[in-house]
Backbone bond lengths (Angstrom), bond angles and torsions (degrees), N, CA, C in turn:
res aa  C-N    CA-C-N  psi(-1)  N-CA   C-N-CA  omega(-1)  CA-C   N-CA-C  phi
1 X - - - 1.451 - - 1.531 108.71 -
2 X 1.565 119.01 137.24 1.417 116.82 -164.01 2.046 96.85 -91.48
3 X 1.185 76.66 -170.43 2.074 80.69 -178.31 1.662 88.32 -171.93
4 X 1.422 98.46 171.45 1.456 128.43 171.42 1.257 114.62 -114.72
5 X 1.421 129.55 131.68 1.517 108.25 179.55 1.698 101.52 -155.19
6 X 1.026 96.53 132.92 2.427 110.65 -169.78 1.428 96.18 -91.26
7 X 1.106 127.61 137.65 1.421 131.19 150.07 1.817 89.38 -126.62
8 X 1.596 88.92 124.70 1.556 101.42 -175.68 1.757 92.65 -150.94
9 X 1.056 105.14 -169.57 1.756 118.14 -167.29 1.883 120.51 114.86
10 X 1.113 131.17 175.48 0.913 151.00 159.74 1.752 121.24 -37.05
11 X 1.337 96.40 -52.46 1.760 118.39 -156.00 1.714 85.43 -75.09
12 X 1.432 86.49 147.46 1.922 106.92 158.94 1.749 101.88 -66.35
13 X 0.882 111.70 173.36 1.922 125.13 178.77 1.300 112.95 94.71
14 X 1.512 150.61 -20.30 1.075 157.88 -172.92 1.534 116.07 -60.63
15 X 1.545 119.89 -31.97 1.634 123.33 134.59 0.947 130.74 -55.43
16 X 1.598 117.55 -52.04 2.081 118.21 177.79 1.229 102.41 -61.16
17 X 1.634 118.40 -28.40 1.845 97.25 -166.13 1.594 84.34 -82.81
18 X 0.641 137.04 -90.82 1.929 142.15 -167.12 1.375 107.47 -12.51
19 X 1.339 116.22 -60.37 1.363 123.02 -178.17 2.832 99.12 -49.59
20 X 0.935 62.07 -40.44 1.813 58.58 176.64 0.887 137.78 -69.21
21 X 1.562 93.66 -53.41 1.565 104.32 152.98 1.765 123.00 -32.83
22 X 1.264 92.79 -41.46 1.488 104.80 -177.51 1.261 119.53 -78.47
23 X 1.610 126.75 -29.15 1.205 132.74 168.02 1.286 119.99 -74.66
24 X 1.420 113.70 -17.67 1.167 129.18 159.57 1.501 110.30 -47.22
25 X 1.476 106.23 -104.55 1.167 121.35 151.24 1.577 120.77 21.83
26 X 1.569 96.69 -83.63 1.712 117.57 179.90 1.515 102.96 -41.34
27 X 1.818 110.24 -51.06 1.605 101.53 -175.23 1.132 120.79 -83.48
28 X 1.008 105.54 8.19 1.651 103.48 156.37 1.363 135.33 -99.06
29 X 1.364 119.45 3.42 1.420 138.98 157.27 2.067 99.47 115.83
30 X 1.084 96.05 31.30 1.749 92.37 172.29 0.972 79.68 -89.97
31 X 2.118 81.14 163.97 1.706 107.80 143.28 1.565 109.79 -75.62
32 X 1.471 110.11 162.90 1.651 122.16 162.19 1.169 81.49 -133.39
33 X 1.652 87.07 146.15 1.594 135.94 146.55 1.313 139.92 -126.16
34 X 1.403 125.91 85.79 1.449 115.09 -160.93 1.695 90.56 -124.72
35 X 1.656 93.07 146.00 1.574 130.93 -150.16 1.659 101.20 -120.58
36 X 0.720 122.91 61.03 2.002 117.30 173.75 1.453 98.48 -69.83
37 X 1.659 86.55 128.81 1.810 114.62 164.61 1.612 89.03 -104.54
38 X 1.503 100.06 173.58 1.298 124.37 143.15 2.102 116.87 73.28
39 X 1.885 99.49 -8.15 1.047 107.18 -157.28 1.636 121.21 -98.00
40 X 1.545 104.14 3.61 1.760 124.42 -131.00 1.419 117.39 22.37
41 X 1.343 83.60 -169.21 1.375 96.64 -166.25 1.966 133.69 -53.63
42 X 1.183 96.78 -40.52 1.183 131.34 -176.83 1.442 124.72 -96.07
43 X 1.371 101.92 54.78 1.358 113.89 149.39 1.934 140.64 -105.79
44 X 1.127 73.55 56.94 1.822 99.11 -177.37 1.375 122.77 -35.49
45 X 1.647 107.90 -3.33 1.580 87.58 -155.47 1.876 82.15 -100.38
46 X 1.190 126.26 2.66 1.569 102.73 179.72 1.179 91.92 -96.39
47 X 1.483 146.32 14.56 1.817 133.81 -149.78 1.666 73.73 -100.07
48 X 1.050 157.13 25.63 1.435 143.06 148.37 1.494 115.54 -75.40
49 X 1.390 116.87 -34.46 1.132 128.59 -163.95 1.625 105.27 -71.01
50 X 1.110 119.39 -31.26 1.411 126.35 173.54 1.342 120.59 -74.84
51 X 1.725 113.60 -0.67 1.446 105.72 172.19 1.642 107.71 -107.62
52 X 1.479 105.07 6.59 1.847 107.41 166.04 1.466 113.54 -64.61
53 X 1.567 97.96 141.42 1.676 83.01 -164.96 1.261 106.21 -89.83
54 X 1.877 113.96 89.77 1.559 121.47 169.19 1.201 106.44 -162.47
55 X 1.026 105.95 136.95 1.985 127.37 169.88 1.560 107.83 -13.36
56 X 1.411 124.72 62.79 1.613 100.91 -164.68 1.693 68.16 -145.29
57 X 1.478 112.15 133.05 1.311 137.29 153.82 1.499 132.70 -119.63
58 X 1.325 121.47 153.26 1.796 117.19 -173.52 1.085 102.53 -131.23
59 X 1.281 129.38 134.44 1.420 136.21 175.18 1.410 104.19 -115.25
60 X 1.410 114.78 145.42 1.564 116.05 157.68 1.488 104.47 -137.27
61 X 1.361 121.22 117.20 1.734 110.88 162.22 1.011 124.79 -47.99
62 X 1.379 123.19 -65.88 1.458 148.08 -178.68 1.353 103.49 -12.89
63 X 1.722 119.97 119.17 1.517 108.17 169.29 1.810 98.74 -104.91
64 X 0.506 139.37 12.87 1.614 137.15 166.64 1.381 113.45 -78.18
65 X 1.495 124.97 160.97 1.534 107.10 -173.47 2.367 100.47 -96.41
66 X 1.127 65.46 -36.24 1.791 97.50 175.21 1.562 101.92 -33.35
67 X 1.967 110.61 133.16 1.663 89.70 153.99 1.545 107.16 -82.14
68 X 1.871 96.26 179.61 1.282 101.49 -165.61 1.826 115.90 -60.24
69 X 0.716 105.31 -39.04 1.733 142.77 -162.00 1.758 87.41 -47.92
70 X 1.752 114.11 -44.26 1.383 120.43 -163.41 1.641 111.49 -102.33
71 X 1.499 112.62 21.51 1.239 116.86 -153.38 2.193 97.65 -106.99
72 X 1.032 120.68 155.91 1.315 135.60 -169.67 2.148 95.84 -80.03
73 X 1.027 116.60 149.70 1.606 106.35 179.33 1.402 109.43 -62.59
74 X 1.354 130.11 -64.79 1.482 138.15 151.09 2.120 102.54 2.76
75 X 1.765 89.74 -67.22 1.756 82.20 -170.30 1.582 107.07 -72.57
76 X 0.914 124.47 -0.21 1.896 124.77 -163.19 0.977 84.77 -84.52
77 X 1.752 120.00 -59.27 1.173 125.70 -167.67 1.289 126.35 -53.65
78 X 1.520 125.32 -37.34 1.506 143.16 175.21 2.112 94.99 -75.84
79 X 1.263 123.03 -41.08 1.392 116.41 -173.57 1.401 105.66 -66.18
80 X 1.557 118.05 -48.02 1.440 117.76 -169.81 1.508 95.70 -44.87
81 X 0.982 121.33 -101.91 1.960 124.92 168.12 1.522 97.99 18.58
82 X 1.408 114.12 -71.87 1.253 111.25 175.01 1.417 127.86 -36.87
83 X 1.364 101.24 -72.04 1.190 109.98 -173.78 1.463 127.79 -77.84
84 X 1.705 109.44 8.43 1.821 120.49 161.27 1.567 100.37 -58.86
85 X 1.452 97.63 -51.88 1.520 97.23 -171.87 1.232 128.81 -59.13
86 X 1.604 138.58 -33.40 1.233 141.58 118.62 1.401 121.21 20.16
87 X 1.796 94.03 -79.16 1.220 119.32 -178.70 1.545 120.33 -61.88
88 X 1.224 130.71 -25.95 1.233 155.10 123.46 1.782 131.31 -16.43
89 X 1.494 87.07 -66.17 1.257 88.69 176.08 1.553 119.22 -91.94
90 X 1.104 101.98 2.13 1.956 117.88 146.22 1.194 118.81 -48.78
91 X 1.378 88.49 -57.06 1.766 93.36 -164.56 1.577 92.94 -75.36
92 X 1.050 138.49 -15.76 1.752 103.63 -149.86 1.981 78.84 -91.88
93 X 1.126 117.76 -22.92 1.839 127.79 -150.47 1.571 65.64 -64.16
94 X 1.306 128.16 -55.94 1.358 111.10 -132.76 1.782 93.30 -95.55
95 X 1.122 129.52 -32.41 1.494 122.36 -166.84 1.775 97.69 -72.97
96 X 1.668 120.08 -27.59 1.579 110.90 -171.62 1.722 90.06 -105.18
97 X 1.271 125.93 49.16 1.867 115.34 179.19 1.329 103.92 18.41
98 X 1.225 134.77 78.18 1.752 121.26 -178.17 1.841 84.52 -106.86
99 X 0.985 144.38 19.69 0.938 142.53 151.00 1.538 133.87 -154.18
100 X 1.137 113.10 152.86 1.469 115.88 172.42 1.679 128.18 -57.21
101 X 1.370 90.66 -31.41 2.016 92.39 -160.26 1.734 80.31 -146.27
102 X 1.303 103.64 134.47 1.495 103.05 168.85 1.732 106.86 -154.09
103 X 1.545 103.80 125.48 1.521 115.21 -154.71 1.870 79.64 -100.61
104 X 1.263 124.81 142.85 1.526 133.17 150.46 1.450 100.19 -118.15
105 X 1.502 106.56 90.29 1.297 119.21 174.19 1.502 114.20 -74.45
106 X 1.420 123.77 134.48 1.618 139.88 -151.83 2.023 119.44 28.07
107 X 1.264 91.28 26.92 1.495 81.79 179.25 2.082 115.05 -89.42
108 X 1.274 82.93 42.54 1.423 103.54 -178.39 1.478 105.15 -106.80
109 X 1.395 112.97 -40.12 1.680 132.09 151.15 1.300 116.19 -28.68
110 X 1.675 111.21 -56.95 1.096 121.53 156.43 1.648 119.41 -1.22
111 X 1.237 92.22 -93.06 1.956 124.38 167.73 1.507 88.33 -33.58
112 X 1.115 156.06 -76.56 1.403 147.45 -105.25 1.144 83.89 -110.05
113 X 1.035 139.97 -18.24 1.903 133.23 -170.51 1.365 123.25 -144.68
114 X 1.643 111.24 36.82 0.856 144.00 -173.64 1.734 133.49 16.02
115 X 1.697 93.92 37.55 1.299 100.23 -168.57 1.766 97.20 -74.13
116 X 1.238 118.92 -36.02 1.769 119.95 -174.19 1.544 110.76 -107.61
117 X 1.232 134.56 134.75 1.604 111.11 179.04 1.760 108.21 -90.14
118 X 1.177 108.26 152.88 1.950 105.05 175.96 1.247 99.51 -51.38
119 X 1.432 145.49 -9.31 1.717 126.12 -179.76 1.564 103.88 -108.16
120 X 1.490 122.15 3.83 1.095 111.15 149.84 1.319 123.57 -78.35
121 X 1.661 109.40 -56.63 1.845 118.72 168.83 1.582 125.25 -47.20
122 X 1.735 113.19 -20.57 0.853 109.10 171.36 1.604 129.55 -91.01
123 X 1.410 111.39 -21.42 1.621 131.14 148.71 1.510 112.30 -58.06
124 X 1.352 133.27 -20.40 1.391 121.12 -174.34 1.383 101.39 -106.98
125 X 1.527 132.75 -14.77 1.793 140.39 -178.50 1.762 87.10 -84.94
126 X 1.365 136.33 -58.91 0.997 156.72 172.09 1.868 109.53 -18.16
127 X 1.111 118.00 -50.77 1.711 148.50 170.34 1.782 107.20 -74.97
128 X 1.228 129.02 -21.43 1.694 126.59 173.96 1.794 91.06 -63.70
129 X 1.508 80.30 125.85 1.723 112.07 158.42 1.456 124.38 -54.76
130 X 1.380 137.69 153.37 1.377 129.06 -175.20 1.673 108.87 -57.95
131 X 1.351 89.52 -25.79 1.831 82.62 -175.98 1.160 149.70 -121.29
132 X 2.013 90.96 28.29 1.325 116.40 -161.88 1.676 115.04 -107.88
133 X 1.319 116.81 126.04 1.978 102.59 -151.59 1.837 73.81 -100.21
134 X 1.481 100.70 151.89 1.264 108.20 170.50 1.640 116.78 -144.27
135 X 1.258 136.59 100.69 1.321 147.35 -172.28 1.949 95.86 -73.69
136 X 1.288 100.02 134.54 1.507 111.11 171.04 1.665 103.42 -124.57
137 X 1.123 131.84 129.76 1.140 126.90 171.32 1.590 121.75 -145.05
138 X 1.253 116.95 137.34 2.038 138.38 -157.91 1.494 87.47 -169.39
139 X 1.407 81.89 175.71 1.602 113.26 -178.89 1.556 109.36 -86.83
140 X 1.555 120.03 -41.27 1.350 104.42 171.77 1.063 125.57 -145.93
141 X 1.526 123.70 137.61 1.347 120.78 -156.19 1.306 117.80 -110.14
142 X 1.638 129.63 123.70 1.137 128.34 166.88 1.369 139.55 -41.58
143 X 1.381 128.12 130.64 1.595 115.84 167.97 1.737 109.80 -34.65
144 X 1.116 113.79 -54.45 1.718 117.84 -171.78 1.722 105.00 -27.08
145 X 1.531 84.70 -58.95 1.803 112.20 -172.64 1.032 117.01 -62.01
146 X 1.409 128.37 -51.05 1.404 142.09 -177.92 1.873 95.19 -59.64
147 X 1.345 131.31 -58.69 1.122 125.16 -168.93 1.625 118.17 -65.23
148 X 1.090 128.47 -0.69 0.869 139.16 -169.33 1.491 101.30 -117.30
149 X 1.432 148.12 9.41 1.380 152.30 -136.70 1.261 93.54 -156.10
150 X 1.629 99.04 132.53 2.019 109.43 -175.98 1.627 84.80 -88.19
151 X 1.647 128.20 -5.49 1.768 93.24 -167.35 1.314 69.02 174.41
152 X 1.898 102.97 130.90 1.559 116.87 -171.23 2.078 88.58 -136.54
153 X 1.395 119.10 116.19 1.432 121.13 174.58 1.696 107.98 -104.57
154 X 1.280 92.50 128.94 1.408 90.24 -170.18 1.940 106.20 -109.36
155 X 1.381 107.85 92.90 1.477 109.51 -172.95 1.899 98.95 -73.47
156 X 1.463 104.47 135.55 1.572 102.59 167.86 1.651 90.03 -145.30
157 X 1.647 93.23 154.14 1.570 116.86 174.30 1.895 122.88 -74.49
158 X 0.877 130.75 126.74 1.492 147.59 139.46 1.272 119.31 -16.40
159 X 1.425 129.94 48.72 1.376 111.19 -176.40 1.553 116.70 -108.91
């Protein structure tokens, strides 16, 4: 049986836990699909994970190496473009089940910088198959989002 599930909050870890979930997952004979927004291009250090021998793939749109956050308006502007398609190729993973487990890591960011609106994300969560688990993870999550979510973890820091 599939589910929806947010890990959002304050605290760093909201990738390591997702990413496990997913390795989880993988060893148990799923597919993975995990989708990074927001991260550029050049985050090499998980491209190992794709040489385990299991159904587990990583996408990044982003052609800049830069995260977004450090990018010139000009490049935001050329990344957004990018990163519709992302958003895109979300939706199709999820409207044709081309996978089992599909993480959209920070596309909760999304929301916060108004590259996607919550009534788009919530029309594309809306389209998951009975048996497709899908991890969404940002820092903060909308009522829209949350209502639509079998299980929302909210990691925050100790300071």
């Amino acid at each position: 049986m599939g589910s929806t599930e947010v890990y959002c909050g304050d605290a760093k870890g909201k990738t390591t836990l997702a990413l496990g979930q997913s390795l989880k997952a993988a060893a148990t004979g799923k597919s993975v699909i995990i989708i990074q927004f927001l991260k550029g291009k050049d985050m090499r250090e998980l491209d190992y994970l794709e040489d385990l021998k299991m159904d587990f793939k990583i996408f990044r749109f982003e052609k800049l190496e830069k995260c977004y956050e450090d990018l010139t308006p000009e490049e935001k502007q050329e990344e957004n473009m990018n990163i519709q398609n992302g958003v895109n190729y979300a939706r199709k993973v999820i409207v044709t089940s081309e996978c089992d487990f599909l993480v959209l890591d920070e596309i909760l960011g999304l929301l916060d910088i108004g590259i996607i609106s919550e009534e788009t994300l919530c029309e594309i969560l809306k389209k998951r198959g009975q048996d497709m688990h899908i991890i969404l993870t940002g820092r903060k999550c909308p009522d829209s989002i949350r209502a639509l979510a079998d299980n929302v973890t909210v990691l925050t820091s100790e300071d």
